[in-house]
MARMI-143009 format. One line per 4 residues: number of its first residue (from 1); for each residue x, y, z of C-alpha. Coordinates in pm, whole numbers, plus 50000, padded with zeros to 5 digits. Example, Ala and Ser with C-alpha at 12.3 -4.5 7.8 and 13.67 -1.06 7.14 Angstrom:
<mikols>
1 = 51230,49550,50780  51367,49894,50714 $
</mikols>
This chain:
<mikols>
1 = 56495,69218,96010  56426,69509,96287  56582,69301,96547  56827,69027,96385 $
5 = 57114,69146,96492  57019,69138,96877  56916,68783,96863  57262,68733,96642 $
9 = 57509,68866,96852  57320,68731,97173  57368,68312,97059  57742,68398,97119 $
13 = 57625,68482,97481  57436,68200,97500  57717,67927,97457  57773,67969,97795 $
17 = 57437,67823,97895  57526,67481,97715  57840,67440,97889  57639,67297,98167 $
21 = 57476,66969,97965  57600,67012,97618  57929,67108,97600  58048,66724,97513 $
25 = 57841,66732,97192  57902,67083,97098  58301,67061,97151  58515,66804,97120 $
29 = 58841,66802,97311  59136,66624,97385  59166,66617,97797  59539,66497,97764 $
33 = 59664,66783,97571  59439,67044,97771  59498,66949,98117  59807,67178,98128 $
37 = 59622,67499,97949  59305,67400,98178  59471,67471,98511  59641,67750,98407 $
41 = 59352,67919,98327  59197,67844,98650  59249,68138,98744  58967,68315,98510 $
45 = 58741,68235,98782  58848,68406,99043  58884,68791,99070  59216,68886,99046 $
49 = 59284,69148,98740  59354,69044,98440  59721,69108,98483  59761,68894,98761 $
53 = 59539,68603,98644  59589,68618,98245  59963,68800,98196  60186,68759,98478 $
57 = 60148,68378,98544  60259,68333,98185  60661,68553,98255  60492,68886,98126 $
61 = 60495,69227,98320  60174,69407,98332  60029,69702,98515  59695,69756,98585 $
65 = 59569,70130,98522  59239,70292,98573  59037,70562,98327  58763,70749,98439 $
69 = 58519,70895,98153  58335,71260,98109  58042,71071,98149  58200,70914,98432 $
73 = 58248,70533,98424  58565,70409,98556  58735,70156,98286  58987,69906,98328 $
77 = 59310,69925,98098  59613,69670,98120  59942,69725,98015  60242,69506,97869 $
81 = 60563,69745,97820  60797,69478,97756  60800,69087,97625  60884,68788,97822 $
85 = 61222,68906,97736  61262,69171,97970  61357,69411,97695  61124,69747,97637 $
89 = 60930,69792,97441  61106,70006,97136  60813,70018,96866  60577,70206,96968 $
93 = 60223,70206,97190  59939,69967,97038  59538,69995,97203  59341,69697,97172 $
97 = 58971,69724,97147  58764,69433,97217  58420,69321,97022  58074,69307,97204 $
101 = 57990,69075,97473  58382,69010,97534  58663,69201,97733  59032,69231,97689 $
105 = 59087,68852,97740  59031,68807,97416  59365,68896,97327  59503,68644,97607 $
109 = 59320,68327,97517  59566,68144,97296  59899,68056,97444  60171,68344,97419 $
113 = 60247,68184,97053  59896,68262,96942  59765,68567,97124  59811,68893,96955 $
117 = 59888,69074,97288  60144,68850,97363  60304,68865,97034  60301,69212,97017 $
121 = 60483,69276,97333  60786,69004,97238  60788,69174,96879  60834,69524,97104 $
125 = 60571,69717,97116  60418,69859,97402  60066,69672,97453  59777,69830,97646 $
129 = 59448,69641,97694  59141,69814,97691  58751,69688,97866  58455,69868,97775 $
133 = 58196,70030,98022  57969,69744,98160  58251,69466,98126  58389,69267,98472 $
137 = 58681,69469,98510  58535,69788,98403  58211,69804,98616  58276,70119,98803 $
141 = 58117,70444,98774  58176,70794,99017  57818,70791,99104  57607,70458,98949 $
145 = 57624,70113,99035  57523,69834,98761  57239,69768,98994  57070,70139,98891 $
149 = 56906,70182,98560  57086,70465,98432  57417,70299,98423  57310,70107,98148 $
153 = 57197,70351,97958  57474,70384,97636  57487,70208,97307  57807,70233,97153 $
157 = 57755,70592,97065  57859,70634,97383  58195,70363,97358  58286,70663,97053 $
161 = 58214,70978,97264  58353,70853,97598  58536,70530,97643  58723,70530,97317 $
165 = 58812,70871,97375  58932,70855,97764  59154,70523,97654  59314,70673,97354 $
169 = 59376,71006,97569  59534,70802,97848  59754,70594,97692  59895,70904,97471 $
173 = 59870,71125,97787  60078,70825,97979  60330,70747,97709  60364,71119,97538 $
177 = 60328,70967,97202  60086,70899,96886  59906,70477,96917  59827,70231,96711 $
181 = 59503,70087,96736  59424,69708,96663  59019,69663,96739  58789,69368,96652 $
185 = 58415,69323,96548  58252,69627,96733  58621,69744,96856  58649,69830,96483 $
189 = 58305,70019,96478  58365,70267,96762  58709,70269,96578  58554,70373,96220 $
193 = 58281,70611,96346  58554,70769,96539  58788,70803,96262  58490,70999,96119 $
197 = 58429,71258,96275  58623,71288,96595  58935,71490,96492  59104,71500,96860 $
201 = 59113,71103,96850  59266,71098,96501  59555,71331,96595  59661,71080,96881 $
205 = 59684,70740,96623  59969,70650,96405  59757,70377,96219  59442,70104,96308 $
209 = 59398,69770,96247  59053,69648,96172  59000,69258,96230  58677,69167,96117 $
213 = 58530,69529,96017  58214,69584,96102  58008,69906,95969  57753,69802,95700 $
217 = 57561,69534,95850  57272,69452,95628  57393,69180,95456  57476,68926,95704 $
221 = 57412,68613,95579  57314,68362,95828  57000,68185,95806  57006,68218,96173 $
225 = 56928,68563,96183  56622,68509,96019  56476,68290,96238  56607,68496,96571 $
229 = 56438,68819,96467  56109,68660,96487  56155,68577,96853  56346,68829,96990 $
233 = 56254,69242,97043  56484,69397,97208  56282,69731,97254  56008,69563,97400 $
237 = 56283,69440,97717  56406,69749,97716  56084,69886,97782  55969,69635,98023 $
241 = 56249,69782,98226  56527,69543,98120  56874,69773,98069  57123,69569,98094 $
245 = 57140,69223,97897  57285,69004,98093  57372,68689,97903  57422,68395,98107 $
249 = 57061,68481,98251  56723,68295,98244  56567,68537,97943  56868,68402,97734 $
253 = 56816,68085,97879  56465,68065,97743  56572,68271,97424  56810,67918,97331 $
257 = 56518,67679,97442  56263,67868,97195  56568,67880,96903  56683,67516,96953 $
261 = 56342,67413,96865  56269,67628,96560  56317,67420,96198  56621,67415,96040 $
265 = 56830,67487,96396  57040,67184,96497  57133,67233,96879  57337,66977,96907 $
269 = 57586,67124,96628  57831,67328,96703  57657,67687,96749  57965,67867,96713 $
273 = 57929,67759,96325  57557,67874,96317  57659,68221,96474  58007,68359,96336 $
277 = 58055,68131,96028  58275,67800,96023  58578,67885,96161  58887,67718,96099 $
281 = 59122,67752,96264  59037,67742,96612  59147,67504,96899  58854,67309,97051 $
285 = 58995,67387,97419  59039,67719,97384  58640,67772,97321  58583,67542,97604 $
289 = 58820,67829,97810  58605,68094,97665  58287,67974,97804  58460,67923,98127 $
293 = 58501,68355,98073  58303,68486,97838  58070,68657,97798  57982,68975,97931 $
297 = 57753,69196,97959  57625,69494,97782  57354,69745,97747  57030,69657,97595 $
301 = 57021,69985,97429  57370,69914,97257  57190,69607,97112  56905,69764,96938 $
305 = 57120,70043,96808  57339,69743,96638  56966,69598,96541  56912,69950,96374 $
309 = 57202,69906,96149  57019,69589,95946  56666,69747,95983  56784,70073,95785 $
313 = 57140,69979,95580  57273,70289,95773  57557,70357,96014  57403,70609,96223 $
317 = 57359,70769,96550  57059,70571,96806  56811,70624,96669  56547,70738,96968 $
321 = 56201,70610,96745  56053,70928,96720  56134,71295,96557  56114,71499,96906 $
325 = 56313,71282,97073  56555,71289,96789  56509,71636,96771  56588,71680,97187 $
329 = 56928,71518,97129  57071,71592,96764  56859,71935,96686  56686,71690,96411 $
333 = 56424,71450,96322  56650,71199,96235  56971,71091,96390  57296,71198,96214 $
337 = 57498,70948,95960  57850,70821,96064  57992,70922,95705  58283,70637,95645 $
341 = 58407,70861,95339  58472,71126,95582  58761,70927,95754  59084,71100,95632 $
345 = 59263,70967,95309  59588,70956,95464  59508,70778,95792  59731,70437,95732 $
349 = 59458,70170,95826  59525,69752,95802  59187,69585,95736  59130,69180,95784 $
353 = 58849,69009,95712  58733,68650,95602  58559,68489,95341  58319,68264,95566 $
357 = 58244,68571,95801  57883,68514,95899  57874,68865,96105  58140,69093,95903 $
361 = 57999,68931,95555  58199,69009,95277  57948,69218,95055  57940,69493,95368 $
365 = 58278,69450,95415  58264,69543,94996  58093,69848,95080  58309,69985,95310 $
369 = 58598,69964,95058  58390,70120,94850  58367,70425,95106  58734,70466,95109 $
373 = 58786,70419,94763  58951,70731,94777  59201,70640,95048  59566,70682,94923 $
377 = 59690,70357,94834  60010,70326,95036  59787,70400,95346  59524,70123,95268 $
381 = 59677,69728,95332  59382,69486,95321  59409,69096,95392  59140,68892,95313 $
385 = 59179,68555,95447  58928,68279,95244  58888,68027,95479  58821,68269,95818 $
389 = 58518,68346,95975  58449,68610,96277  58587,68392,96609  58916,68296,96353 $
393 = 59065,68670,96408  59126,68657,96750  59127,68307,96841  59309,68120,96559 $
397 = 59568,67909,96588  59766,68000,96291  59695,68401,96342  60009,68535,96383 $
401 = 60103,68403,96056  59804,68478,95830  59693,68818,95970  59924,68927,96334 $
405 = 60281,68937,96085  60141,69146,95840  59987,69384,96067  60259,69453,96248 $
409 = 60470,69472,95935  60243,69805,95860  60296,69924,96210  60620,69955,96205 $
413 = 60560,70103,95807  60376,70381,96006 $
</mikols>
């Protein structure tokens, strides 16, 4: 199980390769009732910002703003200070934090009826849109390119230490007052291994949302990690020289070809399923948008640190495969624990998750209640939602009723 989770979370990346000759038999959609949402989002393509090409051409104001890292990578953040309204935003600042392999689009897919930024800024908050190091809009660096090596060097140890920490500091720097924080899939990891130990990020949030938590990861369920550990190691690109894993290229290419012809792994069913879990609740058209996007890509190291969480049960620091190494960078043979009870008892947090959650499976999801079994109770809201599954949380049709209300009920609680 050494490297499941880096074959796992790569499938998502590989949708995108089907679009070309399978996307008929993996999606169906209704070309009528799309043409509108189609053309609109013509505009992905090209490379305006994500204000002008996601928020603005839908009535929304948004400025773009720029964050530059100790470690210095420049990242892209996007703000919404008001609704389609025209009235400002009067509850309070709210960072979104975007899972692996996606950017902040993810909170801009749906129409303004379905997409949590959206629906935050025309219920009044002040929305700011956060990319992590690596992504489109956040490629920059003072003194790499992505074309060098060492730019890709960073799991998301480093999304904790530096690019959690710069966006948090700007937008409470910029707005002179305490966030919330709504993160997703690995948004809600660099959000929980914060929380534990990072006291200068804690005094700067009002309260966090977790959608889809992820921390414990060795208990995800799908068959489909079984068979993709077999066939993919990680470590062994990364040593070959490979950094950065960039999705829509020909080693994922050939990475599909060998899965689609393993037994048991049905190609021409809707991968999606195979991957996060059977969502159900999500519009056909809007994956089709998503592949027109998505994905993105990321650091080969980040993936086998993620791979090290189902190898070893633990939520831990990269682990660098051998004790002087270890020892050069933590003073210790092995790397230190992220410690989950260590998160503070009063810190109000909102957790969703789903009962057919193939990637945020709902015996680790168990265990991390179990860590903050201590957590005062009128600080602690969770919402599980039986019929959801990973791609549900952010992409659901009928989110803003089953998980986006209630959040934003406990926002404005705290």
């Amino acid at each position: 199980m050494a490297n499941v989770i880096i074959t796992l979370l790569s499938l998502i990346v590989l949708f995108s390769i089907l679009k070309v000759e399978g996307r008929k038999t993996l999606f169906s959609r209704n070309s009528d009732q799309d043409h509108e949402f189609l053309t609109f989002y013509s505009a992905i393509a090209s490379d305006d910002g994500i204000c002008k090409s996601m928020v603005e051409t839908q009535g929304y104001t948004c400025e773009e703003h720029k964050v530059t890292t100790e470690d210095g990578y420049i990242l892209s953040l996007q703000r919404m200070p008001m609704g389609r309204s025209g009235k400002t935003a009067d509850k309070g600042s709210v960072l979104l934090q975007h899972g692996l392999f996606m950017d902040a689009i993810t909170w801009l897919f749906n129409s303004p009826d379905e997409s949590l930024a959206f629906i935050l800024a025309d219920n009044g908050f002040d929305v700011w849109l956060a990319n992590t190091r690596g992504t489109r809009y956040s490629s920059g660096h003072t003194s790499l390119t992505p074309n060098d090596k060492a730019y890709w060097e960073w799991s998301w140890d480093e999304l904790i230490s530096y690019d959690l920490q710069a966006s948090v500091q700007y937008v409470y720097n910029h707005t002179g007052q305490k966030l919330h924080y709504a993160g997703h899939s690995l948004g809600t990891l660099i959000a929980l291994g914060a929380f534990s130990q990072d006291d200068e990020v804690l005094n700067m949030i009002r309260s966090a949302a977790l959608l889809s938590p992820i921390a414990h990861l060795n208990q995800i369920p799908s068959p489909l990690t079984k068979f993709a550990s077999n066939i993919f190691l990680a470590n062994d690109l990364y040593w070959l020289g490979l950094r950065e894993f960039i999705p829509k290229g020909q080693d994922a290419a050939k990475l599909l070809e060998e899965i689609c012809h393993l037994p048991g792994i049905n190609c021409s069913a809707n991968l999606m399923t195979l991957f996060t879990g059977p969502n159900c609740c999500i519009n056909s058209s809007r994956i089709y948008v998503f592949l027109e996007h998505e994905p993105q890509p990321t650091a080969t190291k980040n993936l086998i640190h993620l791979s090290q969480m189902i190898r070893t049960g633990k939520i831990a620091k990269y682990d660098y495969g051998n004790e002087g190494q270890n020892m050069q960078h933590y003073g210790r043979p092995n790397p230190p624990l992220y410690d989950m009870t260590s998160i503070p008892n009063d810190l109000p947090l909102f957790l969703s998750y789903g009962g057919n959650d193939m990637l945020s499976d709902v015996k680790d999801v168990q265990v991390l209640l179990d860590n903050l079994k201590d957590h005062e109770k009128d600080k602690l809201d969770v919402v599980f939602v039986q019929d959801y599954a990973h791609a549900d949380f952010v992409m659901g049709v009928n989110a803003n009723q089953v998980v986006y209300e209630p959040m934003m009920a406990f926002f404005k609680l705290h």
